[in-house]
ZAVEXKE-421031 format. One record per atom (N, C-alpha, C): residue in three letters; residue number from 1; x, y, z. Coordinates in Angstrom, 3 decimals. Last residue first. Layout:
REM residues N
PT   resn   resi         xx         yy         zz
PT    ALA    NUM          X          Y          Z
...
END
This chain:
REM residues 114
PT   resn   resi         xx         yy         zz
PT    UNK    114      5.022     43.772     42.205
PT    UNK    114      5.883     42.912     41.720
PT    UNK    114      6.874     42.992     40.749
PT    UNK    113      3.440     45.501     44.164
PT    UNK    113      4.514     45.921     43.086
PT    UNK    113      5.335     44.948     43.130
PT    UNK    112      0.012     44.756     44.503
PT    UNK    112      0.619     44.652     44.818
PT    UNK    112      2.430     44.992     43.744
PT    UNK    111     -3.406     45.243     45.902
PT    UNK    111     -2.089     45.870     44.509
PT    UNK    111     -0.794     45.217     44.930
PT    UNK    110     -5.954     43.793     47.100
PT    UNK    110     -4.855     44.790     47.174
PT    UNK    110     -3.499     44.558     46.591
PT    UNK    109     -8.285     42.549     46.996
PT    UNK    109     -7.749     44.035     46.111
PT    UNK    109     -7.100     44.832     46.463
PT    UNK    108     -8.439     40.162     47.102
PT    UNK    108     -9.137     41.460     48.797
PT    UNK    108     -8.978     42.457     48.086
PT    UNK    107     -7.248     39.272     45.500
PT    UNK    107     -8.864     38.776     45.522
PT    UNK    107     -9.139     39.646     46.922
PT    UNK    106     -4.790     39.387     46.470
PT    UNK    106     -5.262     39.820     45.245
PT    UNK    106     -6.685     40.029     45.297
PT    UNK    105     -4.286     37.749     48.403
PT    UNK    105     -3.984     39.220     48.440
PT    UNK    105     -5.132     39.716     47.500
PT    UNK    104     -4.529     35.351     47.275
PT    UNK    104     -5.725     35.746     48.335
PT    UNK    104     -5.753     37.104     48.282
PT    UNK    103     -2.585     35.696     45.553
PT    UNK    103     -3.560     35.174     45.055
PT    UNK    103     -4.622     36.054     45.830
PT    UNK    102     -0.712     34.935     47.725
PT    UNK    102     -0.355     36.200     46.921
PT    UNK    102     -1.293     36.212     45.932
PT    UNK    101     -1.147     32.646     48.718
PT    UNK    101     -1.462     33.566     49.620
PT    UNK    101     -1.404     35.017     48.632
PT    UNK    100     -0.591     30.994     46.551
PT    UNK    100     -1.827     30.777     47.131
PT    UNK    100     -2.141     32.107     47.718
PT    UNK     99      2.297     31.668     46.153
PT    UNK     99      1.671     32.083     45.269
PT    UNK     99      0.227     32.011     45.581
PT    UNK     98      4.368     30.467     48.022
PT    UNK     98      3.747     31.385     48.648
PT    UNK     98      2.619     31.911     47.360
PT    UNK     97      6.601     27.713     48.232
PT    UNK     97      5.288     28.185     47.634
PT    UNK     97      4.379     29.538     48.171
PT    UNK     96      9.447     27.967     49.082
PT    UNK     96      8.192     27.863     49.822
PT    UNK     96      7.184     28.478     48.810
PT    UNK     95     12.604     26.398     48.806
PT    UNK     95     11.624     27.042     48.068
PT    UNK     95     10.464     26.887     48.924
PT    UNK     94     15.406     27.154     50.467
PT    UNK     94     14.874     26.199     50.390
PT    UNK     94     13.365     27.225     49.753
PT    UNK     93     19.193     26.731     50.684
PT    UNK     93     17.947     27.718     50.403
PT    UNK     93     16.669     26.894     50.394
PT    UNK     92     21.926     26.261     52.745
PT    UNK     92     21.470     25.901     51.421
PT    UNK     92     19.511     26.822     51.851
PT    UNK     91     23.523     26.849     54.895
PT    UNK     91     24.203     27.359     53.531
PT    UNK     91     23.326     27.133     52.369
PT    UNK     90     23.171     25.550     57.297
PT    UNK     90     23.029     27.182     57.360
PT    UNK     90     23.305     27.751     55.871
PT    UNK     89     21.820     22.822     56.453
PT    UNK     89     21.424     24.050     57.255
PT    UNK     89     21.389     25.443     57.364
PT    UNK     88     24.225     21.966     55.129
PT    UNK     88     22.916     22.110     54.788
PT    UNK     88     22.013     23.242     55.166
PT    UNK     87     26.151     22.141     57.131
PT    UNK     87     26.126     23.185     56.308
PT    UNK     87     25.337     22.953     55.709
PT    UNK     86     24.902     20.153     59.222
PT    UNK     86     24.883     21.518     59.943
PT    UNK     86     25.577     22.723     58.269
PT    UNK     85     25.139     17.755     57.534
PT    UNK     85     23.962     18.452     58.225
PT    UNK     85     24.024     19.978     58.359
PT    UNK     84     27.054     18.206     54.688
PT    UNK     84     27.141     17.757     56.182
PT    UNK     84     25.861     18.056     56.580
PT    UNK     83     29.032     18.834     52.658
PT    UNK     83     27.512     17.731     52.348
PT    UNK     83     26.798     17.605     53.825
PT    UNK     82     31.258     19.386     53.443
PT    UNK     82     30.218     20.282     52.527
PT    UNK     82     28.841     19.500     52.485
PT    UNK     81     31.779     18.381     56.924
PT    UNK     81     32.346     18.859     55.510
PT    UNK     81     30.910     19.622     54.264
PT    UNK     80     31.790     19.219     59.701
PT    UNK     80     31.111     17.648     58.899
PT    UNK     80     31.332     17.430     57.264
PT    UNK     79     32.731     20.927     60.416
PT    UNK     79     33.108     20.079     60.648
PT    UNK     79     32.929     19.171     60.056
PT    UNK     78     31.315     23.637     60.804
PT    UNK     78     31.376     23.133     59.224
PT    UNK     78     31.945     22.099     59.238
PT    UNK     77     32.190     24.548     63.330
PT    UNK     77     30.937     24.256     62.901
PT    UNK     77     30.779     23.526     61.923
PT    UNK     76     35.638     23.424     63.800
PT    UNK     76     34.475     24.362     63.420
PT    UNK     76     33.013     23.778     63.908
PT    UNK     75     37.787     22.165     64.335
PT    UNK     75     36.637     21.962     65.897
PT    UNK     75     35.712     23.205     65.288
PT    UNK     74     38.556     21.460     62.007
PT    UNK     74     37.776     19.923     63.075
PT    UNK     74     37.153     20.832     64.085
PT    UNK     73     38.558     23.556     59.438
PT    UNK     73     38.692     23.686     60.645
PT    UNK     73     37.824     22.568     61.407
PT    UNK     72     37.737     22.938     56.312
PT    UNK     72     38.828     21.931     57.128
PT    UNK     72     39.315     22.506     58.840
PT    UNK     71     35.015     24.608     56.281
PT    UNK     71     35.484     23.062     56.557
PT    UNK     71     36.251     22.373     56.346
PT    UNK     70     36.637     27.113     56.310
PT    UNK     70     35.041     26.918     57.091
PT    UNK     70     35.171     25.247     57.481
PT    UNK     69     37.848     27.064     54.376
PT    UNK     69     38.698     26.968     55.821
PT    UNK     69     37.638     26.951     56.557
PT    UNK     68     36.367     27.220     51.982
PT    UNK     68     37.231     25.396     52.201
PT    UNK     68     38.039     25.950     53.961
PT    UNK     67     35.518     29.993     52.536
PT    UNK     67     34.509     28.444     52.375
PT    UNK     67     35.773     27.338     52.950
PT    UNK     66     37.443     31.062     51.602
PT    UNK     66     37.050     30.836     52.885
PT    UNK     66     36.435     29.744     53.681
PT    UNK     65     38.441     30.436     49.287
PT    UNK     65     39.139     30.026     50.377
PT    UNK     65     38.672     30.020     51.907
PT    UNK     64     35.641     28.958     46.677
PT    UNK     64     36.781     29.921     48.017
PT    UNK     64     37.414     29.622     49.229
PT    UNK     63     35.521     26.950     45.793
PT    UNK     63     36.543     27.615     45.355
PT    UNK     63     37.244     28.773     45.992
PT    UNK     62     32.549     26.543     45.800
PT    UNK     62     33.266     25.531     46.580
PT    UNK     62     35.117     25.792     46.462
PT    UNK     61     31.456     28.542     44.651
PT    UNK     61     31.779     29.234     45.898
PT    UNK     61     32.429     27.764     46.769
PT    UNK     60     32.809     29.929     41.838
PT    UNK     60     32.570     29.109     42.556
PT    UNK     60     32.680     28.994     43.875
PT    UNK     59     34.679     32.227     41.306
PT    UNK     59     33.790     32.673     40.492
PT    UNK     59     32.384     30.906     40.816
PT    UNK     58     36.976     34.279     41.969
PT    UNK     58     36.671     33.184     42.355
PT    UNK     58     35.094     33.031     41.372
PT    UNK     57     37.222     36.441     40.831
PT    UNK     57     38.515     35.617     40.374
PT    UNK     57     38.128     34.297     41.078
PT    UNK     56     35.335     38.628     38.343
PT    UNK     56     35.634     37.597     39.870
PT    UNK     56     36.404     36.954     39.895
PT    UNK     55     35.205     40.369     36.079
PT    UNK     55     35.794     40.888     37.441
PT    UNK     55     35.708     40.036     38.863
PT    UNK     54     36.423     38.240     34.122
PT    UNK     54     37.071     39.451     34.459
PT    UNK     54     36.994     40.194     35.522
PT    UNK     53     33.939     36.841     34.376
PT    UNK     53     35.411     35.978     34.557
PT    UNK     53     36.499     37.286     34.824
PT    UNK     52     32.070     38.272     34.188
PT    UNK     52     31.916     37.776     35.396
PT    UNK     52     33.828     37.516     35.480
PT    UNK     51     32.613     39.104     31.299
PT    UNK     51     32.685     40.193     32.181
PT    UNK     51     32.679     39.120     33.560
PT    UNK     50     32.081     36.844     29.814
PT    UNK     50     33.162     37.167     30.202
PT    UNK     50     33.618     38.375     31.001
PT    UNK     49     29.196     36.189     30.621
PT    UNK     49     30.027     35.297     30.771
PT    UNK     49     31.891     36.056     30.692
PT    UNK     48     28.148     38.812     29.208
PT    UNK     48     28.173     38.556     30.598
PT    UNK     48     29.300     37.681     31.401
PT    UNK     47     28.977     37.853     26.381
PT    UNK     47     29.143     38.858     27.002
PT    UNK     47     29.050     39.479     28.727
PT    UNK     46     27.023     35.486     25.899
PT    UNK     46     28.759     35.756     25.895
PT    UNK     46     29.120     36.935     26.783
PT    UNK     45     24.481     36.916     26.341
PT    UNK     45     25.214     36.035     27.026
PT    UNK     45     26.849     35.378     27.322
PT    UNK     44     24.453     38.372     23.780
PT    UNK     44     24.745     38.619     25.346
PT    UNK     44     25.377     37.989     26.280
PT    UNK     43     24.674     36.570     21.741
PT    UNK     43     26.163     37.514     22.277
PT    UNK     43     25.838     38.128     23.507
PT    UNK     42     22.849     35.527     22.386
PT    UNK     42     23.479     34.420     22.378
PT    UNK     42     25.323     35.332     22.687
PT    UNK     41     21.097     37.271     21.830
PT    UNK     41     20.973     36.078     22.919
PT    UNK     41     22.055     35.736     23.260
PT    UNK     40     21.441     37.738     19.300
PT    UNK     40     21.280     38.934     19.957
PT    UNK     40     21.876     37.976     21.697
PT    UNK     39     20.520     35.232     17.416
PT    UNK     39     22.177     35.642     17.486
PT    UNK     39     22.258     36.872     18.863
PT    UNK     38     17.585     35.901     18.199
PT    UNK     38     18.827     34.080     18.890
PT    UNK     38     20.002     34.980     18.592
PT    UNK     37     17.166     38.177     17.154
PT    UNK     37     17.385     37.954     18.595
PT    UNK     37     17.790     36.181     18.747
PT    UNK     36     17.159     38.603     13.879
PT    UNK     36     18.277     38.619     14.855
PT    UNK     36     18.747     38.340     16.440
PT    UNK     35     14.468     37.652     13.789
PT    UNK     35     15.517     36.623     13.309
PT    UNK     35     17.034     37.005     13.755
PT    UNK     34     12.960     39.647     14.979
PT    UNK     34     12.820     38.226     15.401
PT    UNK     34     14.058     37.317     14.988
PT    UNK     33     13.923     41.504     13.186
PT    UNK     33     14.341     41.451     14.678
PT    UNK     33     14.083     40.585     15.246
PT    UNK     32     12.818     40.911     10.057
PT    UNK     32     14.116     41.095     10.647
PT    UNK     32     14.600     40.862     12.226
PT    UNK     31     10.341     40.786     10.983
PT    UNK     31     10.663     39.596     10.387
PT    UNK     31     11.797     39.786     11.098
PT    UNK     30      8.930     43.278     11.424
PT    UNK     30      9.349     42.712     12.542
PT    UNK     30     10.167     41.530     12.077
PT    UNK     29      7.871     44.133      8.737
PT    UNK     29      9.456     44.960      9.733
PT    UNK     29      9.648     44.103     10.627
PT    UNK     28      6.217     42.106      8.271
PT    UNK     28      7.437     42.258      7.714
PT    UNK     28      8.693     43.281      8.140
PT    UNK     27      3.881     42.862     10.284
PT    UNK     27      5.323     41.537     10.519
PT    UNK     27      6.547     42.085      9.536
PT    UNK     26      3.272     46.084      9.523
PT    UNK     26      4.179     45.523     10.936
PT    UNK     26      4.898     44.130     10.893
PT    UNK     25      1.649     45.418      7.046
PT    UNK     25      2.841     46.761      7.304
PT    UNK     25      3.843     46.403      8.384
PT    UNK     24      0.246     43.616      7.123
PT    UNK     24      0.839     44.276      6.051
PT    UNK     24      1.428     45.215      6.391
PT    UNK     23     -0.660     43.374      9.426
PT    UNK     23     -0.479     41.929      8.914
PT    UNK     23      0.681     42.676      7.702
PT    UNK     22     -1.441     45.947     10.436
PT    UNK     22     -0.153     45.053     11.185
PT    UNK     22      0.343     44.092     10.391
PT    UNK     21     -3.733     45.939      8.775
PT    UNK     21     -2.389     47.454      8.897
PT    UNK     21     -1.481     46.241      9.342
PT    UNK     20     -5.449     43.744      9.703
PT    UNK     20     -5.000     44.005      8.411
PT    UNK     20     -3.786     45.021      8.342
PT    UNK     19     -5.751     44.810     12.919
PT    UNK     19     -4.638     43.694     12.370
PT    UNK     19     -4.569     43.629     10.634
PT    UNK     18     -6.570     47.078     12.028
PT    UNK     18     -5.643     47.254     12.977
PT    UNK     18     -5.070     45.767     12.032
PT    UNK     17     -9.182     46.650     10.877
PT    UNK     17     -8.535     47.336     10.241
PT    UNK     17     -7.038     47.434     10.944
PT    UNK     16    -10.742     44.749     12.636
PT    UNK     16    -10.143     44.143     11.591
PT    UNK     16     -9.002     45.265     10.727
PT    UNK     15    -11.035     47.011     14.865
PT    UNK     15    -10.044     46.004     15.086
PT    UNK     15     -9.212     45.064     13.867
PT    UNK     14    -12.554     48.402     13.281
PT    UNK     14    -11.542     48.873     13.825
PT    UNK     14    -10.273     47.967     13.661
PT    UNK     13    -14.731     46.531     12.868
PT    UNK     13    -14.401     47.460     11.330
PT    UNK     13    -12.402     47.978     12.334
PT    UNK     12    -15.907     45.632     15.258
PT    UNK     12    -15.245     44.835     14.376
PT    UNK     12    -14.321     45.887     13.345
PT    UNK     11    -16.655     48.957     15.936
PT    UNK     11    -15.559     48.071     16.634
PT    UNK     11    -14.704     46.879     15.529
PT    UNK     10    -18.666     48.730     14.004
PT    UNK     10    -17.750     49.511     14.123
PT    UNK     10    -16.683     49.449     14.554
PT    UNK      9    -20.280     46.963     14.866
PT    UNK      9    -19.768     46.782     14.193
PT    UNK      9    -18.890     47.721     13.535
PT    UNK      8    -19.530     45.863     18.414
PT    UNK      8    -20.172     46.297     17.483
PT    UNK      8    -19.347     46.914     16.360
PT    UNK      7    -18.724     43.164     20.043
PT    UNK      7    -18.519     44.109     19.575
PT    UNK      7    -19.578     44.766     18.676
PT    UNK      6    -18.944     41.792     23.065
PT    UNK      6    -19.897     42.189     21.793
PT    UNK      6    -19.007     42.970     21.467
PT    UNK      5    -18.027     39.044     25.366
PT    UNK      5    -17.196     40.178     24.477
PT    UNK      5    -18.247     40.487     22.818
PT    UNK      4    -20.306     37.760     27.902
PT    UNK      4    -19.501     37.750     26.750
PT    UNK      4    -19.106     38.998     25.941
PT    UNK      3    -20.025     36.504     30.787
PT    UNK      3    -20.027     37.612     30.042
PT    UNK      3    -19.439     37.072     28.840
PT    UNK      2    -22.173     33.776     31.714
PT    UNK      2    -21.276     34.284     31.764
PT    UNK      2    -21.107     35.303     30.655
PT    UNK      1    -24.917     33.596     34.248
PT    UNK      1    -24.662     33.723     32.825
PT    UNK      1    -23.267     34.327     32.640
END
């Protein structure tokens, strides 16, 4: 049998009294800050964007110099150029699903600080 959520009617009386307070007292303050966060967003993000440009001067990593002497050295490793096997290999990332096992964790009950 699956559980179900009773309240009693005191409870109801609570809860309806919470969201009535909120409906009438809380959206309308909140109206405002909902409607300023796209503009809020949007200057952050500016704002990052030009701090990066200010303190990196490379700011692409097909742009560094090191990188491009990685592969125009012929008897490197990086020989094969950017698209190559061997810098696939050592330069690119690759995604592994691990959320099954971090699941299992869970279900033994143990906590974990994500």
């Amino acid at each position: 049998m699956s559980e179900q959520l009773l309240l009693s009617r005191r409870g109801f009386i609570k809860a309806a009294g919470i969201a009535a307070g909120y409906a009438a007292v809380g959206f309308p303050l909140a109206r405002p800050v909902l409607a300023d966060e796209p503009d809020f967003v949007g200057q952050r993000q500016e704002s990052v964007y030009k701090a990066d440009a200010n303190v990196y001067k490379i700011r692409k990593s097909q742009d560094n110099p090191m990188v491009q002497k990685l592969y125009d050295d012929k008897d490197g490793f990086l020989h094969d150029g950017p698209c190559g096997h061997m810098s696939h290999h050592l330069l690119h990332t690759h995604y592994v699903d691990r959320s099954a096992s971090i699941q299992n964790l869970k279900s033994k009950g143990v906590e974990l600080a994500v």
